[in-house]
Gaussian input, Z-matrix of N, CA and C with variables (Angstrom, degrees):
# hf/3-21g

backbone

0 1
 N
 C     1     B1
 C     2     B2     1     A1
 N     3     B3     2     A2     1     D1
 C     4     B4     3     A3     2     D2
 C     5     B5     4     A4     3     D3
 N     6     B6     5     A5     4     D4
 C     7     B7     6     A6     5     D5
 C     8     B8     7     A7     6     D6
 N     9     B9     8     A8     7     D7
 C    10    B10     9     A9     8     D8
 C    11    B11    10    A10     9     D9
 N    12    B12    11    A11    10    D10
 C    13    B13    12    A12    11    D11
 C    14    B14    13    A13    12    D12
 N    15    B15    14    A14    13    D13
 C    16    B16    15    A15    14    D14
 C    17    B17    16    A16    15    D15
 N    18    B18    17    A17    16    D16
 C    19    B19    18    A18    17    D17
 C    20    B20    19    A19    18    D18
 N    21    B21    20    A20    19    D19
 C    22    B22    21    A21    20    D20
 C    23    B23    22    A22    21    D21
 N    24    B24    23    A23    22    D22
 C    25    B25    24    A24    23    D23
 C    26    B26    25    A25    24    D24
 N    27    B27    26    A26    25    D25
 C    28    B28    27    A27    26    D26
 C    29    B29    28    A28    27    D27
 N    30    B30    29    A29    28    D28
 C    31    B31    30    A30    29    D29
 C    32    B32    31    A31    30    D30
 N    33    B33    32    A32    31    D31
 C    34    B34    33    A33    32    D32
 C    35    B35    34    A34    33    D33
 N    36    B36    35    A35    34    D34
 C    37    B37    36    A36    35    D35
 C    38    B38    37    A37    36    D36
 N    39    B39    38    A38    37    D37
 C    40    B40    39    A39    38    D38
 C    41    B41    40    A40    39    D39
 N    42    B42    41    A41    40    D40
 C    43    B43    42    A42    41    D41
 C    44    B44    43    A43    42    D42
 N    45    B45    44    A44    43    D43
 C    46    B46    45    A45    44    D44
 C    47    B47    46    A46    45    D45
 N    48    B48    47    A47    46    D46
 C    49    B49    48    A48    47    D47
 C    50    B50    49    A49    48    D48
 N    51    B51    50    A50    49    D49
 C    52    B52    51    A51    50    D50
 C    53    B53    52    A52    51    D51
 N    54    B54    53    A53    52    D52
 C    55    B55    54    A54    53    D53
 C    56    B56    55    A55    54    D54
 N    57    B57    56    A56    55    D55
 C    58    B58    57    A57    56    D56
 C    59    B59    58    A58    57    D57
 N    60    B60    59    A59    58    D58
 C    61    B61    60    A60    59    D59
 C    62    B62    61    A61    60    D60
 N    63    B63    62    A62    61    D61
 C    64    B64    63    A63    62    D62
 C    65    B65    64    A64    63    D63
 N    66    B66    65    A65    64    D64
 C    67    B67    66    A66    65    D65
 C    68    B68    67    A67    66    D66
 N    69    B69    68    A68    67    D67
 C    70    B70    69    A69    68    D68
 C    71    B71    70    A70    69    D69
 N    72    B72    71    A71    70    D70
 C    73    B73    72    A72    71    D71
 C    74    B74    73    A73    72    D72
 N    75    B75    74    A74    73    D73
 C    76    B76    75    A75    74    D74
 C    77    B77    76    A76    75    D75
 N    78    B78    77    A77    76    D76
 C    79    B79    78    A78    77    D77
 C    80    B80    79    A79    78    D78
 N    81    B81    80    A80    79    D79
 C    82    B82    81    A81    80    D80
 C    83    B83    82    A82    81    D81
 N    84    B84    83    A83    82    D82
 C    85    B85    84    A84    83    D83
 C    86    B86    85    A85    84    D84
 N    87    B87    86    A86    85    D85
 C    88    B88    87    A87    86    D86
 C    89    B89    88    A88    87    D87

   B1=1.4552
   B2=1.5227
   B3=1.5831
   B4=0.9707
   B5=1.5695
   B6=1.0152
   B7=1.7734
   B8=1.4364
   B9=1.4441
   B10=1.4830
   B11=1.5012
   B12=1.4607
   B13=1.5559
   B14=1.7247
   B15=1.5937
   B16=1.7498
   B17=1.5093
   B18=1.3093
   B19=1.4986
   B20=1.6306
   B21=1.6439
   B22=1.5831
   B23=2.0231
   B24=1.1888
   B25=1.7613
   B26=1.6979
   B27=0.7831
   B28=1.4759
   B29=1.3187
   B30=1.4123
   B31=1.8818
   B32=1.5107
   B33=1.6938
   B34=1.3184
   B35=1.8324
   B36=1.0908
   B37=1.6017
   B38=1.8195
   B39=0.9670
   B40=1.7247
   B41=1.2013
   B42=1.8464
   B43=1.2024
   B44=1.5410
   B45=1.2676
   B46=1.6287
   B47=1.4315
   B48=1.3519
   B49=1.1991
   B50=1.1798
   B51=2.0622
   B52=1.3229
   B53=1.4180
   B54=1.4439
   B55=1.5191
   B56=1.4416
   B57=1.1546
   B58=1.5988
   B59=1.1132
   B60=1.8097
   B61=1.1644
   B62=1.8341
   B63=1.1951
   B64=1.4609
   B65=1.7816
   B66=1.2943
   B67=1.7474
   B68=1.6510
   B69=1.2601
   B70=1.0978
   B71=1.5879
   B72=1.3537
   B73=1.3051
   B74=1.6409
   B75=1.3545
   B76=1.9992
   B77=1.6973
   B78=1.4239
   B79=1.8285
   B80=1.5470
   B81=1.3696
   B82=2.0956
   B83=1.7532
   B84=1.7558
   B85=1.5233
   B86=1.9283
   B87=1.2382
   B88=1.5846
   B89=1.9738
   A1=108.44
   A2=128.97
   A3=127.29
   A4=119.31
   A5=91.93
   A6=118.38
   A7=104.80
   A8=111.48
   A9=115.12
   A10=107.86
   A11=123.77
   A12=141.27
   A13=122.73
   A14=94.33
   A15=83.91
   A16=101.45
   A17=106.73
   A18=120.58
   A19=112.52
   A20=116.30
   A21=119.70
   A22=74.96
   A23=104.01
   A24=91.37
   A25=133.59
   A26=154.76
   A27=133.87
   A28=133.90
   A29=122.86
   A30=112.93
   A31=95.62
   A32=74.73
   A33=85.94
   A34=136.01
   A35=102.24
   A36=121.55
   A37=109.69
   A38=97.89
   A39=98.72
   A40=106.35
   A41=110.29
   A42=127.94
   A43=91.14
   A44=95.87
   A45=102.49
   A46=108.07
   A47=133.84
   A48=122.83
   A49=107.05
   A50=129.26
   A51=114.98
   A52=98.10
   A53=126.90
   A54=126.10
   A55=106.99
   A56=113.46
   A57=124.61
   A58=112.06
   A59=114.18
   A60=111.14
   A61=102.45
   A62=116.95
   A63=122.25
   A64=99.56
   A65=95.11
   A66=119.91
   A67=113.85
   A68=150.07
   A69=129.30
   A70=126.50
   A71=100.96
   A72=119.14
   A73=130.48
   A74=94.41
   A75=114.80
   A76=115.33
   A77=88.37
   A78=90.22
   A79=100.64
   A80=123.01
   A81=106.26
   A82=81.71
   A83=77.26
   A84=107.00
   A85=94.19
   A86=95.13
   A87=106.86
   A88=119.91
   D1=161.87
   D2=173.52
   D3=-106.93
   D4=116.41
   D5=-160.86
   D6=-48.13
   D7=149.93
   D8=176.63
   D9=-112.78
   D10=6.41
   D11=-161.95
   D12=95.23
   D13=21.27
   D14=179.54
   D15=-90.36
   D16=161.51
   D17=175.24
   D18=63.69
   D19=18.59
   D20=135.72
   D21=95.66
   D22=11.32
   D23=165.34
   D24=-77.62
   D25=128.28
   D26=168.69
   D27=-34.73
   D28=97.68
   D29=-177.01
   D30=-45.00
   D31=153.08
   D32=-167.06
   D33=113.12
   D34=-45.63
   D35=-168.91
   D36=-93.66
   D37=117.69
   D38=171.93
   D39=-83.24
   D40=138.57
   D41=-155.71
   D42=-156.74
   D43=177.76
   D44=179.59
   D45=-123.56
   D46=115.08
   D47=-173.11
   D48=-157.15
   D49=166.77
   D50=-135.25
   D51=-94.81
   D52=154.64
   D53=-167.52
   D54=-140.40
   D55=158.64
   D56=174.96
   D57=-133.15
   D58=123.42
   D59=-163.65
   D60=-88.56
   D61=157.20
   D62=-145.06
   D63=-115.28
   D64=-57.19
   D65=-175.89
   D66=-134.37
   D67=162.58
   D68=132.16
   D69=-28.65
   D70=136.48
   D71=-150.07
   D72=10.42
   D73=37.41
   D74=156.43
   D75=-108.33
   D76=134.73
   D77=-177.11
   D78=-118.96
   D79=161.38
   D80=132.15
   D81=-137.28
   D82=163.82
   D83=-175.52
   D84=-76.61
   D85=143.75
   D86=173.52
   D87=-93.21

C-alpha cells in the first residue's frame, strides 16, 4: 500500500504493511 506516514515510513512510499479491510475495496492500515 502507499503509505500515509504510519509506522515512521515516508508518505508516499509503497510498503507492505498490515491492513483491515473495511468495505469492499476499502482498507486502513492497522
Amino acid at each position: 500500500v502507499c503509505s500515509s506516514g504510519e509506522y515512521g515510513i515516508p508518505q508516499g512510499v509503497w510498503a507492505g504493511m498490515p491492513v483491515r479491510t473495511t468495505a469492499p475495496g476499502t482498507f486502513t492500515v492497522v
